[in-house]
mmCIF file as gemmi writes it, N, C-alpha and C atoms, coordinates in Angstrom:
data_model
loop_
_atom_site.group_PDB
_atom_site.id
_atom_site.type_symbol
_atom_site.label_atom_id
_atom_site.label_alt_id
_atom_site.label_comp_id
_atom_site.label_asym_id
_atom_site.label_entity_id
_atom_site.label_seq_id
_atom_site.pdbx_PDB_ins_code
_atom_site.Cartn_x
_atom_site.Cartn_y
_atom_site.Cartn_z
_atom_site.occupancy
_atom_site.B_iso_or_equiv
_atom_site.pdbx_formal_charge
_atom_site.auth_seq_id
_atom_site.auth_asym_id
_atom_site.pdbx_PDB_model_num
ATOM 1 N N . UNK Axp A 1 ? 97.011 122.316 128.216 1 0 ? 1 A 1
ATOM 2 C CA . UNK Axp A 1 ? 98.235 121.526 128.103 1 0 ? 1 A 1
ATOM 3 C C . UNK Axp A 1 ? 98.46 121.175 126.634 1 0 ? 1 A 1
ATOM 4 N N . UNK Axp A 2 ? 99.517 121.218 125.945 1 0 ? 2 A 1
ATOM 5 C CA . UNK Axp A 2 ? 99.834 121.203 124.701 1 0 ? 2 A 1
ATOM 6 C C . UNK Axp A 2 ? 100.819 120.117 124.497 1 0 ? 2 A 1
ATOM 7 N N . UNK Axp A 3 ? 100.497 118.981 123.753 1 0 ? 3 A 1
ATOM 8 C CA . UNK Axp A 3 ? 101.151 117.907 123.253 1 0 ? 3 A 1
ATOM 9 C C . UNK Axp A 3 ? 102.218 117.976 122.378 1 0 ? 3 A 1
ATOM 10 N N . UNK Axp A 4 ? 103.598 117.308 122.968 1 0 ? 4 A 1
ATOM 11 C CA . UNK Axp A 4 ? 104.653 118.055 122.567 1 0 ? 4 A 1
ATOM 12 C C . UNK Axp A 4 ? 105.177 116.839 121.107 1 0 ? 4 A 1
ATOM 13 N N . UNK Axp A 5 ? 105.448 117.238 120.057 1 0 ? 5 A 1
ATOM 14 C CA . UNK Axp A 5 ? 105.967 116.401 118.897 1 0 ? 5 A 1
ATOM 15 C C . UNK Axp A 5 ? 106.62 115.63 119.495 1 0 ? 5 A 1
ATOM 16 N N . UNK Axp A 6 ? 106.669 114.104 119.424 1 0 ? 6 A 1
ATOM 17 C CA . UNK Axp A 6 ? 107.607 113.205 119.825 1 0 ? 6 A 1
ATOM 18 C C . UNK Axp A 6 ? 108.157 113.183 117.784 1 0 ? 6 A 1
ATOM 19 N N . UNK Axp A 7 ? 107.685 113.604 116.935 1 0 ? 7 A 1
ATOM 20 C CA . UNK Axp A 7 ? 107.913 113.213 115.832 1 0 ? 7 A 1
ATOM 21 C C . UNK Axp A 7 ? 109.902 113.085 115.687 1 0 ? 7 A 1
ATOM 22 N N . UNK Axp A 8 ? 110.214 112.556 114.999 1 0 ? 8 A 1
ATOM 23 C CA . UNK Axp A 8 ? 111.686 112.901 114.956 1 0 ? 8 A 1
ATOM 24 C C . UNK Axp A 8 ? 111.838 112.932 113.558 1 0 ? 8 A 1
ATOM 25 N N . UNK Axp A 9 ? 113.068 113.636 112.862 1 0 ? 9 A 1
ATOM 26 C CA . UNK Axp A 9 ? 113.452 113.825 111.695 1 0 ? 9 A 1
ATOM 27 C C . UNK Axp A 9 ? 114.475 113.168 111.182 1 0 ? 9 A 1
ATOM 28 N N . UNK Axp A 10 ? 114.785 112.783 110.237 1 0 ? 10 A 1
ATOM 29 C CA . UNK Axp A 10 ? 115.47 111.454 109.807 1 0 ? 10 A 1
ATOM 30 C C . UNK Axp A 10 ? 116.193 112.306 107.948 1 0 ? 10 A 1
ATOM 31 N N . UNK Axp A 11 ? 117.136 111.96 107.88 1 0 ? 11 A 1
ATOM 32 C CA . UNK Axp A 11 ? 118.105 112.306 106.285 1 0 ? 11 A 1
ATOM 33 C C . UNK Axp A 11 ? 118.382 111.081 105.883 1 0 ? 11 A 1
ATOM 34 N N . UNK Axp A 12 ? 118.157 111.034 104.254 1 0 ? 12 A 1
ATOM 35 C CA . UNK Axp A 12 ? 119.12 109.922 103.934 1 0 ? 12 A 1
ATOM 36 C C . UNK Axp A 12 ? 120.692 110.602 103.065 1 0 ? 12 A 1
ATOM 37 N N . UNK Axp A 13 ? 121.805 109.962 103.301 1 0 ? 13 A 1
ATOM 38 C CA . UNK Axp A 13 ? 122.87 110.643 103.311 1 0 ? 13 A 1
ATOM 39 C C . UNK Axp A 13 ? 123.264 109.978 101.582 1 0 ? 13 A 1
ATOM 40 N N . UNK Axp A 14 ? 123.614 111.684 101.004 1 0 ? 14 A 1
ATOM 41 C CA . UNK Axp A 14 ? 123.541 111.188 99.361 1 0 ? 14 A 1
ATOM 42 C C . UNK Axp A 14 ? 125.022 111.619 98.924 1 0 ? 14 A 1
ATOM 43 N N . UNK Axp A 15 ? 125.877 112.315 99.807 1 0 ? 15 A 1
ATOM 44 C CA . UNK Axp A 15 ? 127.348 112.438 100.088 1 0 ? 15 A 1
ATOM 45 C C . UNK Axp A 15 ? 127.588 111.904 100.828 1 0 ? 15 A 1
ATOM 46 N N . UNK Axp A 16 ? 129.167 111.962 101.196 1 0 ? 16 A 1
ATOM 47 C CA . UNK Axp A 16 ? 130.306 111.989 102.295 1 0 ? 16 A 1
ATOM 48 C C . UNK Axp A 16 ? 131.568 112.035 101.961 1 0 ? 16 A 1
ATOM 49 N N . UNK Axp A 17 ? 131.786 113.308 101.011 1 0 ? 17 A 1
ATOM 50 C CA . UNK Axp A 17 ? 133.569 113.901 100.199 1 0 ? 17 A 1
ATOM 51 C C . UNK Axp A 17 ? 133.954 114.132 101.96 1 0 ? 17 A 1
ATOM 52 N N . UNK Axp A 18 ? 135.114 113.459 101.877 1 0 ? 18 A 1
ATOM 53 C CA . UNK Axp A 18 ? 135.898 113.667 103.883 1 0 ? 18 A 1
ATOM 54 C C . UNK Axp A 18 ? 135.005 113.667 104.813 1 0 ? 18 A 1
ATOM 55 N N . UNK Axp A 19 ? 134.283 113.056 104.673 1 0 ? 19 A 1
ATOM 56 C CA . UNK Axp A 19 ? 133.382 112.691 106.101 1 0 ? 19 A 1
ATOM 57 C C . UNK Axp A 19 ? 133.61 111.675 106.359 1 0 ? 19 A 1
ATOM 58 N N . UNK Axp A 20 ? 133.757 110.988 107.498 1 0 ? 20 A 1
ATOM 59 C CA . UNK Axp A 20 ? 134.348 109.373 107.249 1 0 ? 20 A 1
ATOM 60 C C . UNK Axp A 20 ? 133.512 108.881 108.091 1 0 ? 20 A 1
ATOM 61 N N . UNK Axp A 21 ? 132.976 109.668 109.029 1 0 ? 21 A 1
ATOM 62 C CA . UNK Axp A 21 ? 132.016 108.975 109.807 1 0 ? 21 A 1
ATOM 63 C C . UNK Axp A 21 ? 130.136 108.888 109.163 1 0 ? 21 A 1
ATOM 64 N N . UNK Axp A 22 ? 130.464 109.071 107.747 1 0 ? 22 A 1
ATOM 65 C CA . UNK Axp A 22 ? 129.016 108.886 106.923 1 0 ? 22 A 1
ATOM 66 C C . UNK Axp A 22 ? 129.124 107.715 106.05 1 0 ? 22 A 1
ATOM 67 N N . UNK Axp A 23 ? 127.875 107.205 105.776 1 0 ? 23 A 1
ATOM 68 C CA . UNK Axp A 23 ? 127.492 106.34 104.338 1 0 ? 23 A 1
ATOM 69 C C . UNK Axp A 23 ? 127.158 106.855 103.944 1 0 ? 23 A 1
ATOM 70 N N . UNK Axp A 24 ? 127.272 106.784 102.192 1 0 ? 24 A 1
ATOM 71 C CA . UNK Axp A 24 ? 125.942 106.803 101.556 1 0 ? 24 A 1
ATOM 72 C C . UNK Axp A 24 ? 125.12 105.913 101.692 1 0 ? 24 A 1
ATOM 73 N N . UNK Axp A 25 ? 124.088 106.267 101.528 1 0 ? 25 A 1
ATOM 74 C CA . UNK Axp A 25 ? 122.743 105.855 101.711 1 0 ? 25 A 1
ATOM 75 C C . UNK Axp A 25 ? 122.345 105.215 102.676 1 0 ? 25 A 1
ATOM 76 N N . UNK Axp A 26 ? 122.148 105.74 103.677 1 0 ? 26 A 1
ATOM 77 C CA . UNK Axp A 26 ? 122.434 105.367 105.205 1 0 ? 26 A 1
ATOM 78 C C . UNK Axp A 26 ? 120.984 106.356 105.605 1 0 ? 26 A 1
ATOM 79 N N . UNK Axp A 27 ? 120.589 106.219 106.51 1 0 ? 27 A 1
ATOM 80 C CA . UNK Axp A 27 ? 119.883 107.11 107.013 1 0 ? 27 A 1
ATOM 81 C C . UNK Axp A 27 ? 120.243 107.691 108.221 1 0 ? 27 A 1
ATOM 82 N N . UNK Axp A 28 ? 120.19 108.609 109.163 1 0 ? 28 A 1
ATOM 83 C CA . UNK Axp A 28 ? 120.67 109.162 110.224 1 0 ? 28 A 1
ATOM 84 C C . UNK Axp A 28 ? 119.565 110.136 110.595 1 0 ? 28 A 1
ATOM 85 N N . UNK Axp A 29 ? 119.606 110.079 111.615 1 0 ? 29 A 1
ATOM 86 C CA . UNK Axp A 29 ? 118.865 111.317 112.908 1 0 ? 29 A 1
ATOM 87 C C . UNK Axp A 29 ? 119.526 112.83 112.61 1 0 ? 29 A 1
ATOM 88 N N . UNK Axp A 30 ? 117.985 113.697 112.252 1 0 ? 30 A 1
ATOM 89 C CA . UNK Axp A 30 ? 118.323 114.894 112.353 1 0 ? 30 A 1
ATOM 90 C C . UNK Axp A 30 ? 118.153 115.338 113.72 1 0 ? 30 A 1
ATOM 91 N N . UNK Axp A 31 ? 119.249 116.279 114.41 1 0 ? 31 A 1
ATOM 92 C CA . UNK Axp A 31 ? 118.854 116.809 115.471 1 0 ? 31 A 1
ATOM 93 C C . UNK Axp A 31 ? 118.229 118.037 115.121 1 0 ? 31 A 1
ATOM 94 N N . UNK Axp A 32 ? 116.82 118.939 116.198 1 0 ? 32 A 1
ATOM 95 C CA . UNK Axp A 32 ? 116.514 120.572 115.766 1 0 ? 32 A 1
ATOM 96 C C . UNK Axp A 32 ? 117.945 121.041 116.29 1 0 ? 32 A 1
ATOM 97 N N . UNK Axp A 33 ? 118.525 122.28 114.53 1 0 ? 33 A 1
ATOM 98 C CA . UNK Axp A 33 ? 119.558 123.413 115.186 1 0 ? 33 A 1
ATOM 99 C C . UNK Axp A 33 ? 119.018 124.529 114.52 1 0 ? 33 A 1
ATOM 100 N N . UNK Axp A 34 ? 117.907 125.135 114.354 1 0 ? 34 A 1
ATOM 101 C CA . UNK Axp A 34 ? 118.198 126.282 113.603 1 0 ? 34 A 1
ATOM 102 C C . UNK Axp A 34 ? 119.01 127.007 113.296 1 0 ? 34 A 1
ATOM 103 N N . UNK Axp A 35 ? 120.08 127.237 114.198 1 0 ? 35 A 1
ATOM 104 C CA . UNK Axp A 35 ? 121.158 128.387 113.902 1 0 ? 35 A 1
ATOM 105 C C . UNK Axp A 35 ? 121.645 127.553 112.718 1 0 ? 35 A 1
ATOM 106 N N . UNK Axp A 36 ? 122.317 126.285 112.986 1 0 ? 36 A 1
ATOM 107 C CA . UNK Axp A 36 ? 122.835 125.519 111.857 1 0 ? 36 A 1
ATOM 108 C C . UNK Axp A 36 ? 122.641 125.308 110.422 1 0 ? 36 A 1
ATOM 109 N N . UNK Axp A 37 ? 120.657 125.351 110.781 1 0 ? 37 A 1
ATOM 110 C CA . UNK Axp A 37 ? 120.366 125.236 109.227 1 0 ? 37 A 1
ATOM 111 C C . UNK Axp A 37 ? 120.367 126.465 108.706 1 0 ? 37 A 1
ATOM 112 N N . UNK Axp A 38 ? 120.533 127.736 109.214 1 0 ? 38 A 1
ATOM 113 C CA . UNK Axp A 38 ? 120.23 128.85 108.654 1 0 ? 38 A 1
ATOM 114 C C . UNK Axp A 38 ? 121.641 128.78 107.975 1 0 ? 38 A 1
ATOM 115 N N . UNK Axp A 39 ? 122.897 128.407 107.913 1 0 ? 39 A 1
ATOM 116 C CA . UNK Axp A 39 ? 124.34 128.579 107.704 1 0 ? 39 A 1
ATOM 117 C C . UNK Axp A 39 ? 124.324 127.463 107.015 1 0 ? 39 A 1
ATOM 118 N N . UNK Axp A 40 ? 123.222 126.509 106.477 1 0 ? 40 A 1
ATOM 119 C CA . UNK Axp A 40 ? 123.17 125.973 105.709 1 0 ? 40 A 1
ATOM 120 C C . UNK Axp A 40 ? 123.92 124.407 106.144 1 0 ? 40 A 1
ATOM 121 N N . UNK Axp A 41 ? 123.501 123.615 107.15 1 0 ? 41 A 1
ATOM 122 C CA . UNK Axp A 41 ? 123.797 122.869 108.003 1 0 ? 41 A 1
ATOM 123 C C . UNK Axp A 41 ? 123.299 121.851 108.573 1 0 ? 41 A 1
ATOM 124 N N . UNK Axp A 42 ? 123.386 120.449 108.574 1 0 ? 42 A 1
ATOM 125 C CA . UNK Axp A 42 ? 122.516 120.086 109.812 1 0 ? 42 A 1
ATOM 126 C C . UNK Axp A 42 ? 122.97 118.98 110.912 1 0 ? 42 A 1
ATOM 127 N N . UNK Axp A 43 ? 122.28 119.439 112.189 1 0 ? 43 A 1
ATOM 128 C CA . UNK Axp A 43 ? 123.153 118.276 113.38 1 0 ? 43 A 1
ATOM 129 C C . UNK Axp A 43 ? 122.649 117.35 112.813 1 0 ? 43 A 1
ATOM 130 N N . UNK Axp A 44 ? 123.527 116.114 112.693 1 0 ? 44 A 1
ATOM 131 C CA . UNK Axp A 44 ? 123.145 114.892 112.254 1 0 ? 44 A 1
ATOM 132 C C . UNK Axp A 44 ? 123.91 113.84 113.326 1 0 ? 44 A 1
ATOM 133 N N . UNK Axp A 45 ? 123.252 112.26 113.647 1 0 ? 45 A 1
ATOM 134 C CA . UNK Axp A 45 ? 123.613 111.688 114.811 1 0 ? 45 A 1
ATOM 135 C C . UNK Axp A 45 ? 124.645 110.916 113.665 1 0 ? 45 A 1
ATOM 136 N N . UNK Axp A 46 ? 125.503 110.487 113.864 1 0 ? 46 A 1
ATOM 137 C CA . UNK Axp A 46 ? 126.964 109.874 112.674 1 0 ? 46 A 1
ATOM 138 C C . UNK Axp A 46 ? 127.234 108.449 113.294 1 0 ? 46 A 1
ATOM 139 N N . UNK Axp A 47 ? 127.832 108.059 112.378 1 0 ? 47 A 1
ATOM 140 C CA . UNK Axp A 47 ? 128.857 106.755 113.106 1 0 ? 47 A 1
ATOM 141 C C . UNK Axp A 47 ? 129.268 106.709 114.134 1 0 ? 47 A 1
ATOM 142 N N . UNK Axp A 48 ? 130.118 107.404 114.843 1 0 ? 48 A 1
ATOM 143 C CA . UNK Axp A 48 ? 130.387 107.678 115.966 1 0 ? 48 A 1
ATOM 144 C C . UNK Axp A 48 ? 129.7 107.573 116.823 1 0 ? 48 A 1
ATOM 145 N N . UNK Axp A 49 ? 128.256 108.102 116.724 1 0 ? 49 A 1
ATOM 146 C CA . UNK Axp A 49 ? 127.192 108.156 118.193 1 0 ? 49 A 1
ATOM 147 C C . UNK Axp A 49 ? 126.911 109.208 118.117 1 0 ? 49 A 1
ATOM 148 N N . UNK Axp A 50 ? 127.973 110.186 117.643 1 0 ? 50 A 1
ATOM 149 C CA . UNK Axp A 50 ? 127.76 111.386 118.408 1 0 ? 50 A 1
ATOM 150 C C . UNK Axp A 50 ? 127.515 112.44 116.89 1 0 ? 50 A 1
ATOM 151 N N . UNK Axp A 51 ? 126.705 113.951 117.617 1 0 ? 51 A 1
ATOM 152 C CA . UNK Axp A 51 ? 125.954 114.937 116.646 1 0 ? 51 A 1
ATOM 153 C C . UNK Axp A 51 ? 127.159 115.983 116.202 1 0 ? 51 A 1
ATOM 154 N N . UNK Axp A 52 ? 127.247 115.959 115.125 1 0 ? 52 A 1
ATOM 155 C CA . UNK Axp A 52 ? 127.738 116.727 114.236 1 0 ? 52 A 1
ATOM 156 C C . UNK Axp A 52 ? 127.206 117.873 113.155 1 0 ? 52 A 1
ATOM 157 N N . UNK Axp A 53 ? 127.933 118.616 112.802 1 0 ? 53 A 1
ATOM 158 C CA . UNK Axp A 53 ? 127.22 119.664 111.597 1 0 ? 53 A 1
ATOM 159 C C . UNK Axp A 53 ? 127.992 118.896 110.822 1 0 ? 53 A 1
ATOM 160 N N . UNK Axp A 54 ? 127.312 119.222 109.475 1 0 ? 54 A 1
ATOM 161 C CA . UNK Axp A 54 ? 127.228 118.66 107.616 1 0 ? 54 A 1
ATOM 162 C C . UNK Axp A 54 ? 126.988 119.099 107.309 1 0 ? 54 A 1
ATOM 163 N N . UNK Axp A 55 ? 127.137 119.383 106.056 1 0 ? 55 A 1
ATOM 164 C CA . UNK Axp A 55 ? 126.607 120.421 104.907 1 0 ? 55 A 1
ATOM 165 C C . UNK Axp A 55 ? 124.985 119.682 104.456 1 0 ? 55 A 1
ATOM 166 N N . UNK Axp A 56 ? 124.146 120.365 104.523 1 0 ? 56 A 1
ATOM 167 C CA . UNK Axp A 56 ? 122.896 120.156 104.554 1 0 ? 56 A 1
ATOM 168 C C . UNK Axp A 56 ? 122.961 119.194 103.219 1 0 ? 56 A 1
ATOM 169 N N . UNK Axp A 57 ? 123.77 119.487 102.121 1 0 ? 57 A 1
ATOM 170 C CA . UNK Axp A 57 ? 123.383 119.081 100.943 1 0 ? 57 A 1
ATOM 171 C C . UNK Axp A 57 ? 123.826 117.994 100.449 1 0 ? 57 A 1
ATOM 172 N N . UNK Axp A 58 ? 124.541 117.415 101.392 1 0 ? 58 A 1
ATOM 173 C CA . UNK Axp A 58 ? 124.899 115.378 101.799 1 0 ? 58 A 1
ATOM 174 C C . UNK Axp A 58 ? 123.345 115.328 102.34 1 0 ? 58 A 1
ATOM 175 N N . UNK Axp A 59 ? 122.12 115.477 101.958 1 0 ? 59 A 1
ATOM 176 C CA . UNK Axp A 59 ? 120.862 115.057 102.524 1 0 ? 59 A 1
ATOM 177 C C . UNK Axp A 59 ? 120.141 115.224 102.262 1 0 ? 59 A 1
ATOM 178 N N . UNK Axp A 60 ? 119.317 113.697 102.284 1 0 ? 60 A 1
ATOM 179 C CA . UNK Axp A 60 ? 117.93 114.433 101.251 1 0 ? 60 A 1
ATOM 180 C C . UNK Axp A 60 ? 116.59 114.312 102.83 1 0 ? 60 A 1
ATOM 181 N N . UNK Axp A 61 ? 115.966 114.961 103.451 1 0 ? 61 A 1
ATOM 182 C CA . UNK Axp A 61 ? 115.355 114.843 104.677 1 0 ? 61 A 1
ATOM 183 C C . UNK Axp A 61 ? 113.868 113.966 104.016 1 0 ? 61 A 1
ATOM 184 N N . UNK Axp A 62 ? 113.92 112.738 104.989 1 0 ? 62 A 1
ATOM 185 C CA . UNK Axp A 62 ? 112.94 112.082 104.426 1 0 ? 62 A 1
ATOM 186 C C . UNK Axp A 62 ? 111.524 111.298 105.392 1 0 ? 62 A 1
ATOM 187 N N . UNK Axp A 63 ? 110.581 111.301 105.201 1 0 ? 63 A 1
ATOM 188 C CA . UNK Axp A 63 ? 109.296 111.29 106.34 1 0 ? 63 A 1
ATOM 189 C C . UNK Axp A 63 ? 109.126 110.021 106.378 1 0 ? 63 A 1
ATOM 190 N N . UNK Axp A 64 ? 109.52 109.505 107.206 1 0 ? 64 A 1
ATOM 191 C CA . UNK Axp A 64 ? 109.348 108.204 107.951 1 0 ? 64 A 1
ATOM 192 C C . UNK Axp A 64 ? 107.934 107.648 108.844 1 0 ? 64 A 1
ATOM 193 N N . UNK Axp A 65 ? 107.595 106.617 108.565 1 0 ? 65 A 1
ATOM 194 C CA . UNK Axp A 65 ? 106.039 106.529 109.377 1 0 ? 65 A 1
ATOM 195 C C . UNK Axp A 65 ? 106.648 106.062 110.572 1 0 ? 65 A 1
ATOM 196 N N . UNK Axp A 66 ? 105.82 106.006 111.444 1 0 ? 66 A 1
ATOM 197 C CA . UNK Axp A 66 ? 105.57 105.66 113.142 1 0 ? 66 A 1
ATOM 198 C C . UNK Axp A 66 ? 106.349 105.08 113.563 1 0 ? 66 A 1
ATOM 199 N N . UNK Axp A 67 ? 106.336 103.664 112.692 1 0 ? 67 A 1
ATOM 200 C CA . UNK Axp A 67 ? 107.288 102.51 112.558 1 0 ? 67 A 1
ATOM 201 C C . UNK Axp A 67 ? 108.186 102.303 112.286 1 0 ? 67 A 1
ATOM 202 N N . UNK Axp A 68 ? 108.525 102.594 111.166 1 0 ? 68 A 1
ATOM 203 C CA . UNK Axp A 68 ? 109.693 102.793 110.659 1 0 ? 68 A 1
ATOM 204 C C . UNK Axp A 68 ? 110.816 103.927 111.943 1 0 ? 68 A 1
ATOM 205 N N . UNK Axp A 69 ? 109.996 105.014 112.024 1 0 ? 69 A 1
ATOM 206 C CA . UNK Axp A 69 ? 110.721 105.243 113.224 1 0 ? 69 A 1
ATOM 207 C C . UNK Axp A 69 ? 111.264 104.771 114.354 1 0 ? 69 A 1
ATOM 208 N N . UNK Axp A 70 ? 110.263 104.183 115.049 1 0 ? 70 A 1
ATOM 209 C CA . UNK Axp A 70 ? 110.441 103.458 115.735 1 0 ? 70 A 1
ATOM 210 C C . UNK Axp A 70 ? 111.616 102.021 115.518 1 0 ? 70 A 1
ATOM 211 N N . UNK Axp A 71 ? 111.46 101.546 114.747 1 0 ? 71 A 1
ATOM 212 C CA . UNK Axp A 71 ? 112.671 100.636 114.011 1 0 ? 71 A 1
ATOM 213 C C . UNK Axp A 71 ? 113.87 101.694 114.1 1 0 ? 71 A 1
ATOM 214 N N . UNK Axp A 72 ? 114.036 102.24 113.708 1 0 ? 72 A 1
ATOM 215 C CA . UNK Axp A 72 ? 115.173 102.982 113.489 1 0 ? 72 A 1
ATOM 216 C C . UNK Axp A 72 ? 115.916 103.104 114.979 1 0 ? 72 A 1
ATOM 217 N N . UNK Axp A 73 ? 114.718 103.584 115.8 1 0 ? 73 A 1
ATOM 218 C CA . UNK Axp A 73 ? 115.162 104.173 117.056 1 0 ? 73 A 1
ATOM 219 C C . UNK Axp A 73 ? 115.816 103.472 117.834 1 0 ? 73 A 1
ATOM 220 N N . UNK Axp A 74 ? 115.857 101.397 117.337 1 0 ? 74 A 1
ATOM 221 C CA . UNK Axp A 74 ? 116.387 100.371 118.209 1 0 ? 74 A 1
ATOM 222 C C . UNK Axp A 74 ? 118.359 100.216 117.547 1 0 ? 74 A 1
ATOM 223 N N . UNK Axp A 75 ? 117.832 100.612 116.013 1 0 ? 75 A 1
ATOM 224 C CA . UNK Axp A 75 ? 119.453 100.647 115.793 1 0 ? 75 A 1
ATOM 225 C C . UNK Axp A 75 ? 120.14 101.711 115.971 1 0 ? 75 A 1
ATOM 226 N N . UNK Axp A 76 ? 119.759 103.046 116.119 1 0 ? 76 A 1
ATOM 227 C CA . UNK Axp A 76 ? 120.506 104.221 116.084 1 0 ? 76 A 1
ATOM 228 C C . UNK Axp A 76 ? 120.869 104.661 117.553 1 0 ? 76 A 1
């Protein structure tokens, strides 16, 4: 039986030219898209609630401990 990553991935947002549902410097939930990031992309959870593509390069992807996750996970 193989223990599945609960890890989650987290951006802090260093654009938003016409994005309106971003801050800067905000942090947000990466969702996994590979197809997305290969096109240079990433699902990100937004203002709204809801997952969107962005240009990867509104983001700097940043490693969050346990906690901090967890914190995050009560506001997002």
């Amino acid at each position: 039986m193989t223990k599945r990553n609960k890890e989650k991935f987290f951006a802090l947002c260093i654009e938003n030219k016409d994005c309106e549902d971003l801050e800067k410097r905000k942090v947000y939930q990466v969702l996994p898209d590979t197809r997305a990031k290969k096109e240079g992309y990433l699902r990100i959870i937004d203002e709204s609630g809801e997952d969107y593509l962005y240009p990867e390069s509104y983001f700097v992807i940043v490693k969050l401990s346990s906690e901090a996750q967890e914190a995050l996970r009560t506001t997002i």
